[in-house]
matplotlib code that plots the C-alpha trace (Angstrom):
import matplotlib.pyplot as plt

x = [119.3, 117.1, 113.5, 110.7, 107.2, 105.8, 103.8, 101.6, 103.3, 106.4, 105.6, 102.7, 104.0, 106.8, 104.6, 102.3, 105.9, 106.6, 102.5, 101.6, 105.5, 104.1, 100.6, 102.0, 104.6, 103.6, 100.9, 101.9, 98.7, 95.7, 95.3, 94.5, 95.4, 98.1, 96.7, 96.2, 97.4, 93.3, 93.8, 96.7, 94.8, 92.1, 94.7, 96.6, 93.1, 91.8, 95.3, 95.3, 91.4, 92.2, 95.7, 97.5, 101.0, 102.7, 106.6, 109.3, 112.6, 114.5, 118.3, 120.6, 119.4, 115.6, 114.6, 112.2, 113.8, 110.3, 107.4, 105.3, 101.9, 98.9, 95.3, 91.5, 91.7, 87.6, 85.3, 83.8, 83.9, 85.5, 88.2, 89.9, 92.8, 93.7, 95.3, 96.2, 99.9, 101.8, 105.8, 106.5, 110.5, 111.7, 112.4, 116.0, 116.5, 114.9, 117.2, 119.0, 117.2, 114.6, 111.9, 113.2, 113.5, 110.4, 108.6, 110.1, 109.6, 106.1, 105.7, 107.3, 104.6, 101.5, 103.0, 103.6, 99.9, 98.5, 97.8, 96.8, 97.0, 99.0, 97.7, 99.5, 97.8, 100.8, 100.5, 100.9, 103.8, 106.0, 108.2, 110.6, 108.0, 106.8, 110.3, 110.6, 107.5, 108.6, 111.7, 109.9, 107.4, 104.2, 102.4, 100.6, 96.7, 95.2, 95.1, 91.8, 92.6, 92.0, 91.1, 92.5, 93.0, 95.4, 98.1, 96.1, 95.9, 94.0, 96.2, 96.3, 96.0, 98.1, 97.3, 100.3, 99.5, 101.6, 99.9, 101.6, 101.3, 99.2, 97.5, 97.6, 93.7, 91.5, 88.0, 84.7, 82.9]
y = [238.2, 235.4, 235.1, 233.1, 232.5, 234.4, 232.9, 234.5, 232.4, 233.5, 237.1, 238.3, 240.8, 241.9, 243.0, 244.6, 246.9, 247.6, 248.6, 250.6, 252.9, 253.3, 254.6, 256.8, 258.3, 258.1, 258.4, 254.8, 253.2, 256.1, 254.1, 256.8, 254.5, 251.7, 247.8, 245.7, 241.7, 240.9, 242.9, 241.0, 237.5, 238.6, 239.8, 236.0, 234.4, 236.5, 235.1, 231.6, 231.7, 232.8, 231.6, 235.1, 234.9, 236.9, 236.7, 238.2, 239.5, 238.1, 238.7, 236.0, 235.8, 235.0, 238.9, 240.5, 242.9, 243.7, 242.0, 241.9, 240.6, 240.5, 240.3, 240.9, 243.7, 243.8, 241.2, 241.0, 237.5, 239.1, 240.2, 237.0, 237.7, 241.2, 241.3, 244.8, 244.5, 246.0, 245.8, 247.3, 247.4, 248.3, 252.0, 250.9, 249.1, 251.1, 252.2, 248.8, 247.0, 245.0, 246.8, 245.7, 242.2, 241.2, 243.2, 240.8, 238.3, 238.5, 239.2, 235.6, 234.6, 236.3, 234.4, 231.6, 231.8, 232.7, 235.9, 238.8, 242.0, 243.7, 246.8, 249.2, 252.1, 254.6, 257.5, 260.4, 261.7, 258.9, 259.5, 256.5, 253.7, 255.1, 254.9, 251.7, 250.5, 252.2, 250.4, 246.8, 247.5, 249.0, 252.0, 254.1, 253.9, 256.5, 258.7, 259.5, 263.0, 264.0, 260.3, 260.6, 262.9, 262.1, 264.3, 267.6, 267.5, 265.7, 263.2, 261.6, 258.2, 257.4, 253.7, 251.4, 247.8, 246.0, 243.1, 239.9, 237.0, 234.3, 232.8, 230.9, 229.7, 232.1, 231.1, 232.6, 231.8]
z = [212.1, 210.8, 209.6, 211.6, 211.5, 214.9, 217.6, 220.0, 222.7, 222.1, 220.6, 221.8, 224.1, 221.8, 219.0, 221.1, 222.4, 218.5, 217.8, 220.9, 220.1, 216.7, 218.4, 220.4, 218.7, 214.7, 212.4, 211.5, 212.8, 213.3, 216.4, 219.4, 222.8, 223.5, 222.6, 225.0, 225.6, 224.7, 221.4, 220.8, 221.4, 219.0, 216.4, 216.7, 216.6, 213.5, 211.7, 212.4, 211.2, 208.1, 207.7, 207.3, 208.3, 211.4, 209.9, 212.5, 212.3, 215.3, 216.7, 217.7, 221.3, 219.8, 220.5, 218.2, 215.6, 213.7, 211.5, 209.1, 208.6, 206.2, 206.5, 204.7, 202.7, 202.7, 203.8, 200.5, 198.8, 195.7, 197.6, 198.0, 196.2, 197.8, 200.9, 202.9, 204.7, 207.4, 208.8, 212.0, 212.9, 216.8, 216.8, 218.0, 214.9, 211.8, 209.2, 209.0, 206.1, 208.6, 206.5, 203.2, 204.5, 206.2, 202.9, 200.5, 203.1, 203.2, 199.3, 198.9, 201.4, 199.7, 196.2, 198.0, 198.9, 195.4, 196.5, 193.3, 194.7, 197.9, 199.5, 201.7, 203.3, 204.4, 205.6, 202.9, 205.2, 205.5, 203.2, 204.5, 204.5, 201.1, 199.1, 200.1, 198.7, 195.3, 195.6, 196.2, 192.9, 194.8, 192.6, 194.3, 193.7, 195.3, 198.5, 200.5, 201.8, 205.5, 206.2, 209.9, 212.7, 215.0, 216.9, 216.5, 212.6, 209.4, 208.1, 204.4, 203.6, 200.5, 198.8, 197.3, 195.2, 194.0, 191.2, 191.4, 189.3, 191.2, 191.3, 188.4, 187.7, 189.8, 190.7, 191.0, 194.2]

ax = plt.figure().add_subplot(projection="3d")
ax.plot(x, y, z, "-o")
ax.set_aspect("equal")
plt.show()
């Protein structure tokens, strides 16, 4: 397995597999109905714009293991420095430390980037994708109860930050 930046030439169509498994099997995304390729060209487009990186997990034959991404957090001036995440492994290959990889993957990145703040919004139920935020430093900020409904119930948002140390000499403005 190695680490590579992802293109939506090459994998497009892979990470829209990985998303649209997690919508319709998983309150991972409180997304209702499968993506389409025209989401995914909008989602590529909204990352080159702003420079957020789409880092990928890929086997030996070039086939795409997982990823993980970042991008606005709000689209409030202020918020310059906060950035809200997401990694999304294959269901064939969770439980193998993709997770932990691409996280400090793209926590390298965000530093890297003079990112401050990392936000993850997990649902309160996933227990798996919580530890593993624990284990990488994120503290958990808050929860918005019965923020979703999705697979006949309300489901909890629970909020994870982690503070990093960049930049060095933030700016107003």
């Amino acid at each position: 397995m190695r680490l590579i930046p992802c293109t939506e030439e090459a994998h497009s169509a892979a990470i829209l597999a990985i998303l649209n498994e997690a919508i319709v099997t998983s309150t991972a995304l409180y997304d209702y109905k499968p993506r389409t390729p025209e989401n995914m060209v909008a989602w590529f487009a909204t990352k080159r714009a702003n420079g957020f990186p789409v880092i990928g997990a890929v086997d030996d034959a070039g086939k795409l293991l997982g990823f993980a991404s970042y991008g606005t957090f709000r689209a409030f001036p202020a918020y310059k420095y906060t950035v809200e995440h997401s990694v999304y492994v294959d269901s064939a290959h969770r439980g193998e430390g993709l997770g932990r990889t691409l996280m400090e993957a793209i926590i390298a990145e965000a530093i890297a980037r003079d990112v401050h703040v990392m936000v993850g919004a997990i649902d309160a139920a996933n227990a798996g994708s919580i530890a593993l935020h624990e284990r990488l430093g994120f503290e958990h900020s808050g929860s918005v109860r019965q923020a979703g409904f999705k697979f006949g119930r309300w489901l909890d948002v629970a909020f994870y930050q982690r503070i990093l140390a960049t930049p060095m000499n933030p700016v107003d403005g």
